[in-house]
C-alpha atoms as an extended CHARMM CRD file, in Angstrom:
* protein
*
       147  EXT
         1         1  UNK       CA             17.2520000000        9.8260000000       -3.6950000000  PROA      1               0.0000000000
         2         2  UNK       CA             13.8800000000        9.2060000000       -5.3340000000  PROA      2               0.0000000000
         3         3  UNK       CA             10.1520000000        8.6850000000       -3.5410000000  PROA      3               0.0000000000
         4         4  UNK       CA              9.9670000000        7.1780000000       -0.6000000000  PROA      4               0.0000000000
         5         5  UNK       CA              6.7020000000        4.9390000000       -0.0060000000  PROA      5               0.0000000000
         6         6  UNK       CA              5.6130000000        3.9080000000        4.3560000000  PROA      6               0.0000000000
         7         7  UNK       CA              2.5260000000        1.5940000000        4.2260000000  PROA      7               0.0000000000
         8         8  UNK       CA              1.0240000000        1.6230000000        7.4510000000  PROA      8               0.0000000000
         9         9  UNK       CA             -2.3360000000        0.5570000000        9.5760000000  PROA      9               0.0000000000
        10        10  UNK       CA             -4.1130000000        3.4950000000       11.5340000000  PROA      10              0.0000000000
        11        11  UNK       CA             -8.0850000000        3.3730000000       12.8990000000  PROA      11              0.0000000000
        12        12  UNK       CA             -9.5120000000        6.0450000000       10.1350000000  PROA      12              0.0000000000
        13        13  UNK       CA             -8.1840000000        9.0310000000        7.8940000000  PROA      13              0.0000000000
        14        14  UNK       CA             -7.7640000000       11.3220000000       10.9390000000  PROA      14              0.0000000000
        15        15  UNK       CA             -5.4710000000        9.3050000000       13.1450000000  PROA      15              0.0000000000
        16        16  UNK       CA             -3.6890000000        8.3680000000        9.8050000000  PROA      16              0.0000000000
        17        17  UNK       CA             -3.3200000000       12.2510000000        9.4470000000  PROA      17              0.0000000000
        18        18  UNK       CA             -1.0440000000       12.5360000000       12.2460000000  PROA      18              0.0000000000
        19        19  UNK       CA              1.5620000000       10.8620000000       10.9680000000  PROA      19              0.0000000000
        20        20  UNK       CA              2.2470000000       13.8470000000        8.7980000000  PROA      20              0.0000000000
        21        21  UNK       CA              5.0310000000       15.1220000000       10.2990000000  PROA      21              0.0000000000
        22        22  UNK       CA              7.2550000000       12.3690000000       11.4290000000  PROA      22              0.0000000000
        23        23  UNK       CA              5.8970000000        9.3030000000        9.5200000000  PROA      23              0.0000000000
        24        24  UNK       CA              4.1890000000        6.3550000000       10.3340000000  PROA      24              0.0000000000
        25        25  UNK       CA              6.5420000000        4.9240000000       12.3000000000  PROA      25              0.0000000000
        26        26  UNK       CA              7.7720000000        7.6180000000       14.3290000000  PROA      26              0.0000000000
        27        27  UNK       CA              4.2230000000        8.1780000000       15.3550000000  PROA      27              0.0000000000
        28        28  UNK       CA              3.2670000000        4.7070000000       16.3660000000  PROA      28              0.0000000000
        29        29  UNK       CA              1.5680000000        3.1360000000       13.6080000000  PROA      29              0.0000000000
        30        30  UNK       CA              1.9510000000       -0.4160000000       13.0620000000  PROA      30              0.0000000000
        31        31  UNK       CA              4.6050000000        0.1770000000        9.4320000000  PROA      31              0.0000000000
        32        32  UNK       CA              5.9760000000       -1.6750000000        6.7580000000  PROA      32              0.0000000000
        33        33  UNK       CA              8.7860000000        0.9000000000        7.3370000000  PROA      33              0.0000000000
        34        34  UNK       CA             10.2230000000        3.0630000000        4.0010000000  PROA      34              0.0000000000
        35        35  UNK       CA             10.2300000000        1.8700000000        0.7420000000  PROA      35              0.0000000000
        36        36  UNK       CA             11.4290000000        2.2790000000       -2.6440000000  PROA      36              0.0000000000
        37        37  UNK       CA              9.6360000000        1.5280000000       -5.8080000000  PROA      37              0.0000000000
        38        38  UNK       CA              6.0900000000        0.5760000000       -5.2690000000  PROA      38              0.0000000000
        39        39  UNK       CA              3.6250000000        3.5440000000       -4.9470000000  PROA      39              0.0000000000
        40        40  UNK       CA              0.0150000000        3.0090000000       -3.5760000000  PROA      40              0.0000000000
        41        41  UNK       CA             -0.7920000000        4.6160000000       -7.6920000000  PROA      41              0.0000000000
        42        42  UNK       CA             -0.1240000000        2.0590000000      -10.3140000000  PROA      42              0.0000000000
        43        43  UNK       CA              2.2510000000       -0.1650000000       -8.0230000000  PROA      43              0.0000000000
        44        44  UNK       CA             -0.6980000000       -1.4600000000       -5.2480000000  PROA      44              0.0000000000
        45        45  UNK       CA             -3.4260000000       -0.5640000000       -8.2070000000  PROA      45              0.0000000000
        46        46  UNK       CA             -1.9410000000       -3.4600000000      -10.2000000000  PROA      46              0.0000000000
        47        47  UNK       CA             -1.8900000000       -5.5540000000       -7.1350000000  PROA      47              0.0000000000
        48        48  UNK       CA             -5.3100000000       -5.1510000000       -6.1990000000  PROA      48              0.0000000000
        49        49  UNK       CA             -6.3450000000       -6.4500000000       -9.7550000000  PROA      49              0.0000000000
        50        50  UNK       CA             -4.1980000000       -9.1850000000       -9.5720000000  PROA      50              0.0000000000
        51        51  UNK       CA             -5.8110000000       -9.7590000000       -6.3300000000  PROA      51              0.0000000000
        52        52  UNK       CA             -9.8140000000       -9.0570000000       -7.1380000000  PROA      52              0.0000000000
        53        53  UNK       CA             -9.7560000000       -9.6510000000      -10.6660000000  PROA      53              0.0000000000
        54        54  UNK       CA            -10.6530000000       -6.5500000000      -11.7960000000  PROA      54              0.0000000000
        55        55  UNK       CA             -9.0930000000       -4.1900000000      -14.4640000000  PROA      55              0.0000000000
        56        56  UNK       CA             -6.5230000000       -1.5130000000      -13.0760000000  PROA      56              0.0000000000
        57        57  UNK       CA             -9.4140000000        0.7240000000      -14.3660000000  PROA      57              0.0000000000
        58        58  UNK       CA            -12.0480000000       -0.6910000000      -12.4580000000  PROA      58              0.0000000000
        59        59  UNK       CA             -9.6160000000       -0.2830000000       -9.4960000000  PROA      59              0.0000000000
        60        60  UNK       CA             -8.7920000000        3.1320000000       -9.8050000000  PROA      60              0.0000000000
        61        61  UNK       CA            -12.8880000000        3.9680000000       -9.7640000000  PROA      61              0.0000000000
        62        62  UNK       CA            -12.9350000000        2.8790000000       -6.1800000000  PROA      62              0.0000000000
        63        63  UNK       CA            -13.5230000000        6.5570000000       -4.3860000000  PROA      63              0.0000000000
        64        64  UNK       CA            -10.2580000000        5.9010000000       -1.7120000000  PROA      64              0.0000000000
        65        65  UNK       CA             -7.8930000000        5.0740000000       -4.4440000000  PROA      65              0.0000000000
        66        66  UNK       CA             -4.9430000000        7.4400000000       -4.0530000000  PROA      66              0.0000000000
        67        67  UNK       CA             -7.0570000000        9.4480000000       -2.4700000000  PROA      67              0.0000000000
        68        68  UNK       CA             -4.9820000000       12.3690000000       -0.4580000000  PROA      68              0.0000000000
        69        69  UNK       CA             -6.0590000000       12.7180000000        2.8530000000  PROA      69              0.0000000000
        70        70  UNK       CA             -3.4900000000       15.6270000000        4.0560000000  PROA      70              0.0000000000
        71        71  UNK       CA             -4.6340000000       18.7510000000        3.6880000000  PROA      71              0.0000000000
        72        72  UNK       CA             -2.7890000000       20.9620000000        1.2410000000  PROA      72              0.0000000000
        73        73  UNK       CA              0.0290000000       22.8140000000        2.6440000000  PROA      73              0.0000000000
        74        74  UNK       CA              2.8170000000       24.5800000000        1.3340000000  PROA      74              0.0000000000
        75        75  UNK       CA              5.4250000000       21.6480000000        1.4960000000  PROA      75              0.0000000000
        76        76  UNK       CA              4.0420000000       19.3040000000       -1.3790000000  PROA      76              0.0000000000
        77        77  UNK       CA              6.7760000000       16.9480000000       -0.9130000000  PROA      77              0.0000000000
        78        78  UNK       CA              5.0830000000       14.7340000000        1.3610000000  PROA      78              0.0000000000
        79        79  UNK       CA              1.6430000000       13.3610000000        1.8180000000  PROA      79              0.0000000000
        80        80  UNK       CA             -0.5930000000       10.3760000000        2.8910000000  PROA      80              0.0000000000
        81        81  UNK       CA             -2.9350000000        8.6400000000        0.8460000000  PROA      81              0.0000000000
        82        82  UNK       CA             -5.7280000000        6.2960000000        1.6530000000  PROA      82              0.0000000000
        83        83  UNK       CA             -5.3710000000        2.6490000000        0.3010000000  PROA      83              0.0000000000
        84        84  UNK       CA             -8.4100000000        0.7210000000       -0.6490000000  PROA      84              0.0000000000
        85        85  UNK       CA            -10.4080000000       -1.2340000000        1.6260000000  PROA      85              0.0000000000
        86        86  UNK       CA            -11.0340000000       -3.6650000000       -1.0120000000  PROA      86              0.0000000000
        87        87  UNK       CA             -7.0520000000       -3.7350000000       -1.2730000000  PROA      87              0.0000000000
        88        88  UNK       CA             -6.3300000000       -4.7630000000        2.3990000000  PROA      88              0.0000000000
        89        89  UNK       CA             -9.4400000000       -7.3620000000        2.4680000000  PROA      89              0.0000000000
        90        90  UNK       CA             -8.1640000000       -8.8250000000       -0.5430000000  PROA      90              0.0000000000
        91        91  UNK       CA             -4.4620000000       -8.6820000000        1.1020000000  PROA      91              0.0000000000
        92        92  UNK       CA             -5.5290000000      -10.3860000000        4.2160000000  PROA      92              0.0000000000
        93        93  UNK       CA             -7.3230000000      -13.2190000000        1.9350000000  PROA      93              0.0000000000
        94        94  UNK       CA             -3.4690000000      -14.2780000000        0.5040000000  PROA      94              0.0000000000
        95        95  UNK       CA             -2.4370000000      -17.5500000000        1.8870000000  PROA      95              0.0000000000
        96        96  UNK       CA              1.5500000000      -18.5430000000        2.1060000000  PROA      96              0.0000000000
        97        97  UNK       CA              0.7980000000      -21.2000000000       -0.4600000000  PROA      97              0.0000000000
        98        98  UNK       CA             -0.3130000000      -18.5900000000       -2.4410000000  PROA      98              0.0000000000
        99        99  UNK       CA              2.2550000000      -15.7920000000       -2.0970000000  PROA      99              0.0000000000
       100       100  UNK       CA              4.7990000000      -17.2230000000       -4.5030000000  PROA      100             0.0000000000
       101       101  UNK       CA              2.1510000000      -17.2700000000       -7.1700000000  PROA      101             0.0000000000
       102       102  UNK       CA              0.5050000000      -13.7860000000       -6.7480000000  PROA      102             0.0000000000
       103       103  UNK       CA              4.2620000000      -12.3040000000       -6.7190000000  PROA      103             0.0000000000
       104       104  UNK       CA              5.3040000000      -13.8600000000       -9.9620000000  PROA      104             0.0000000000
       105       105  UNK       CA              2.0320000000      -12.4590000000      -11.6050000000  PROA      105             0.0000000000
       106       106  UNK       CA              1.8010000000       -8.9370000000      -10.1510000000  PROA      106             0.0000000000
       107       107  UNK       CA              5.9610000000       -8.5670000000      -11.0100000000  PROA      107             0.0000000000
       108       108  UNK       CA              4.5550000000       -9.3750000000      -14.7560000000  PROA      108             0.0000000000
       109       109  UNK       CA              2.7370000000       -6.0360000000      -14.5410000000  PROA      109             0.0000000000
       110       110  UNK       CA              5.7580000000       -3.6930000000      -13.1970000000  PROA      110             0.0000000000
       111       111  UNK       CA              6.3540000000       -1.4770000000      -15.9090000000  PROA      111             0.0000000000
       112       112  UNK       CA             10.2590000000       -0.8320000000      -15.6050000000  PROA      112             0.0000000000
       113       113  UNK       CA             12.9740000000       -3.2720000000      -14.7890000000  PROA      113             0.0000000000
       114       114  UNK       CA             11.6040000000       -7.4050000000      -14.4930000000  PROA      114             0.0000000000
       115       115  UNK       CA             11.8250000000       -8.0600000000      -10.7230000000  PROA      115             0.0000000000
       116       116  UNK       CA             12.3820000000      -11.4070000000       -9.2310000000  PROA      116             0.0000000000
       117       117  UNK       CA              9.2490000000      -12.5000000000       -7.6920000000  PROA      117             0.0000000000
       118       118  UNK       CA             10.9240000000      -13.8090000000       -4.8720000000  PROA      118             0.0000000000
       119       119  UNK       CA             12.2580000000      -10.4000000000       -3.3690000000  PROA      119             0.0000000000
       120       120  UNK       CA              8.3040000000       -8.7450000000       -5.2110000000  PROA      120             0.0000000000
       121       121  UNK       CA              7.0820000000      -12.4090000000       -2.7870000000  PROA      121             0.0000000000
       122       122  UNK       CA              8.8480000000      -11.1020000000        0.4650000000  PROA      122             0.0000000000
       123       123  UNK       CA              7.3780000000       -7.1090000000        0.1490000000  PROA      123             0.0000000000
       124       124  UNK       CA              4.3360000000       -8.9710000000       -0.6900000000  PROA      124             0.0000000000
       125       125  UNK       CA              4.6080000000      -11.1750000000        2.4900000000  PROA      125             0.0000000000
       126       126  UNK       CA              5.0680000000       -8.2540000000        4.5830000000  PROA      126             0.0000000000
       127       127  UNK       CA              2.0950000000       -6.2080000000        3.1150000000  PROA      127             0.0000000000
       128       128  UNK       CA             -0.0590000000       -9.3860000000        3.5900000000  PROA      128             0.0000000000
       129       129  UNK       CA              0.7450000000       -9.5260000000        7.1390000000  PROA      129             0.0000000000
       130       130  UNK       CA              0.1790000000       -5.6670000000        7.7940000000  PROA      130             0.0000000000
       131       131  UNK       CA             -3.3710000000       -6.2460000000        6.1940000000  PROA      131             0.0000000000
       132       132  UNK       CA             -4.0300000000       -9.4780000000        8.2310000000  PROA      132             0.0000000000
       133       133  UNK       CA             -3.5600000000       -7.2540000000       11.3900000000  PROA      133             0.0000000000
       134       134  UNK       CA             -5.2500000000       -4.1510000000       10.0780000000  PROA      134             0.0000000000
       135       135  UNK       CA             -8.3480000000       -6.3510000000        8.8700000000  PROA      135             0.0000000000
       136       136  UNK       CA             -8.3510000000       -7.9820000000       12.4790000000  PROA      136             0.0000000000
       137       137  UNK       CA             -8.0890000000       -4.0830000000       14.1750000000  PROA      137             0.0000000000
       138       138  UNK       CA            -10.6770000000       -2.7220000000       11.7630000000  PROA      138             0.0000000000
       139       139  UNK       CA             -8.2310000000       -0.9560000000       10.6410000000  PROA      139             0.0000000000
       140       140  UNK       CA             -7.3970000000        0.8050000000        7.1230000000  PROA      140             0.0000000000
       141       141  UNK       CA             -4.4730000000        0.8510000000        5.6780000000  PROA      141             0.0000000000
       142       142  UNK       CA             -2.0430000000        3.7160000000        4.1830000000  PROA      142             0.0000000000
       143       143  UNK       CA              0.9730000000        5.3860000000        2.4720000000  PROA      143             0.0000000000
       144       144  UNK       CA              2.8890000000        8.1110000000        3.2440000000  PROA      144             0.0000000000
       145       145  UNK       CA              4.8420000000        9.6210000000        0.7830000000  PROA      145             0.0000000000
       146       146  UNK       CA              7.9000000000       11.7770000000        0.6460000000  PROA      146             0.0000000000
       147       147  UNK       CA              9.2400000000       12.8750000000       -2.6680000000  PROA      147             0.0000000000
């Protein structure tokens, strides 16, 4: 079946927490709903330097990338990790005349497979707009992951 990725909004790390168990959606979070193929680890990592400028390395330095905020239990197949805030300002800073444009370059850095920017433009869209509302809640945003 492969990983399973749910980007969602939630006030701070312990709210974000509760969606554990069911997911973000289940329990209430505004949510990109489950996706394949783009983890919040090199996926979003190469988005944020598309988006900032920086290297991936410089990104991945940033104390809340991938950083697991579950506590450890015994079922290691799912988790949720903290996105960057520097990620979802930089999200909510993409224009629709710019969408198109940040796709086709951050599909240039996928490592498998050469995705058409359009359908890497419309996840992109969607992200954007998730950000938007997260930036306007003073919210952060996050993924939980199921493997």
């Amino acid at each position: 079946m492969g990983n399973l990725y749910e980007y969602f909004s939630a006030a701070d790390d312990a709210s974000a927490v509760t969606a554990l168990e069911t997911g973000a959606e289940d329990a209430g979070f505004a949510s990109l709903g489950a996706v394949k193929g783009i983890g919040p680890d090199i996926g979003l990592g190469n988005l944020e330097a598309v988006l900032t400028g920086l290297s991936f390395d410089q990104v991945s330095q940033d104390p809340r990338f991938e950083a697991v905020i579950t506590p450890e239990t015994e079922d290691e197949g799912t988790w949720i990790v903290a996105l960057t805030d520097r990620l979802r300002d930089g999200l909510a800073g993409v224009t629709p005349d710019q969408l198109l444009t940040i796709a086709e370059r951050w599909a240039a850095t996928f490592e498998y497979g050469n995705p058409k920017p359009d359908l890497v433009a419309d996840f992109l869209g969607r992200l954007v707009d998730l950000a938007i509302q997260a930036q306007a809640r003073k919210h952060r945003l996050y993924c939980w992951l199921s493997l």
